[in-house]
C-alpha positions in Angstrom: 0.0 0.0 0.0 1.6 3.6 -1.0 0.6 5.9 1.0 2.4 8.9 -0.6 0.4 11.2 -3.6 2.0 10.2 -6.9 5.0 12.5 -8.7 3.6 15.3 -10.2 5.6 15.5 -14.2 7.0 18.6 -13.5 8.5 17.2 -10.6 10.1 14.1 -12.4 14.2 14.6 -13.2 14.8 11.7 -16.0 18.5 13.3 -16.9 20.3 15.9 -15.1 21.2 19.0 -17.4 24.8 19.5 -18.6 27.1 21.3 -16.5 28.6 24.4 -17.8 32.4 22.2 -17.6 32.8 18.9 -17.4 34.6 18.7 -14.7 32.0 20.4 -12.3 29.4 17.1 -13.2 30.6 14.6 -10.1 28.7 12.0 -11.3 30.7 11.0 -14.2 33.9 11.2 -12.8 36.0 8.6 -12.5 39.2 10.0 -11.2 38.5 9.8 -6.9 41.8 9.2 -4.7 41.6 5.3 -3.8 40.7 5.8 -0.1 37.5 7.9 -1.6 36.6 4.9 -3.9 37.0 2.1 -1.0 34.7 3.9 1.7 31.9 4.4 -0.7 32.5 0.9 -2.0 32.6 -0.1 2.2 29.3 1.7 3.3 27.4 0.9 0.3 24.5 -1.4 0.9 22.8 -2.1 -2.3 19.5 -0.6 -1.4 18.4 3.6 -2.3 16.7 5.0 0.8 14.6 7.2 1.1 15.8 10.2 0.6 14.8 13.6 2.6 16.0 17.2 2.8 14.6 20.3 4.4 14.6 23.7 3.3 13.6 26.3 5.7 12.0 30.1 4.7 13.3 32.3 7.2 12.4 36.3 7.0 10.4 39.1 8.4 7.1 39.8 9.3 4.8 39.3 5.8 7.2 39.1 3.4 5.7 36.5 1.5 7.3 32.8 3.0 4.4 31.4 2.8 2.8 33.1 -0.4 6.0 31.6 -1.8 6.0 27.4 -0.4 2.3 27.8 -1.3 2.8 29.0 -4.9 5.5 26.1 -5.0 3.8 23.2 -3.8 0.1 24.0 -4.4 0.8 26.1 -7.5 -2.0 28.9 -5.5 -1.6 32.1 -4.7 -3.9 33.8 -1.7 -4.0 37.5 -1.7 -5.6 37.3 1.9 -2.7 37.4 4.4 -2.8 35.1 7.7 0.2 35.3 10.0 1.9 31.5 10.3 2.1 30.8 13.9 5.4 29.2 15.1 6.2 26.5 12.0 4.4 25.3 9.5 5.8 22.9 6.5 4.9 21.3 3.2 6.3 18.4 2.2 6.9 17.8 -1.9 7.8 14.8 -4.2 10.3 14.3 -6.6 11.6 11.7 -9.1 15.5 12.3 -9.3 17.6 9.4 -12.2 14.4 7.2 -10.9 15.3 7.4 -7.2 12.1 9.0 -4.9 13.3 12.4 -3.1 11.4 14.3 -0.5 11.5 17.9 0.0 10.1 19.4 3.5 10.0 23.5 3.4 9.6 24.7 6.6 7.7 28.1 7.4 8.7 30.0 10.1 6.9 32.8 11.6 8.5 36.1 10.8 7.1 37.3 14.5 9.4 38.0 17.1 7.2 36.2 19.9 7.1 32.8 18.0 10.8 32.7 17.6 11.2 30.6 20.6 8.8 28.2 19.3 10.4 27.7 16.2 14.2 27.3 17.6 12.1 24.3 19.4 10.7 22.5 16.7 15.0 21.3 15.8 14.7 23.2 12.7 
C-alpha cells in the first residue's frame, strides 16, 4: 500500500542538465583518490533509501514565505494574508535518475514572539 500522492511530471528529473564544464558534473567522474573509492564501496549497501531534505524560509514579518511554499507546492496564490504561527511545512515529491526524493520546506513565523517556538521545533 503507498501511501504517498503520486510525482507530479514537473517534478520528475529523468536526466540531469549539462554542466557548464565537465569537470564540475561529479557523477561521471571517475578519477576519486583510492581511499574515496574504498569507503563508498565499504558503506554501500545495495539498497536507495529514502531520501529527505529540508529547506527552511526564514524572513520578516509578511514578506511573502508562505505566499511563496504555497505558490511552489500548491501552485495557489492567496492575496488574503494570515500570519503563520510558530512552524508550519509542506512536504513535496520528486523523481530524481528514478530514485524518490522528498523535500520538506519549513515556514517560520517572521514574528518576534514565536521565535522561541520555532528554535524548538529542531529546525
Amino acid at each position: 500500500m503507498n501511501i504517498l500522492a503520486p510525482v507530479r511530471r514537473d517534478r520528475v528529473l529523468a536526466e540531469l542538465p549539462q554542466c557548464l564544464k565537465k569537470e564540475a558534473a561529479l557523477h561521471v567522474r571517475k578519477d576519486f583518490h583510492p581511499r574515496v573509492t574504498c569507503a563508498c564501496q565499504e558503506h554501500r549497501t545495495g539498497t536507495v533509501g529514502f531520501k529527505i531534505s529540508k529547506v527552511i524560509v526564514v524572513g520578516d514579518l509578511s514578506v511573502g514565505k508562505t505566499c511563496l511554499i504555497n505558490r511552489f507546492c500548491k501552485d495557489t496564490f492567496d492575496k488574503n494574508y494570515k500570519a503563520t504561527i510558530g512552524v508550519d511545512f509542506e512536504m513535496e515529491r520528486f523523481e530524481v535518475l528514478g530514485v524518490p526524493f522528498s523535500l520538506q520546506l519549513w515556514d517560520t513565523a517572521g514574528q518576534e514572539r514565536f521565535k522561541c517556538i520555532a528554535s524548538t521545533a529542531n529546525l
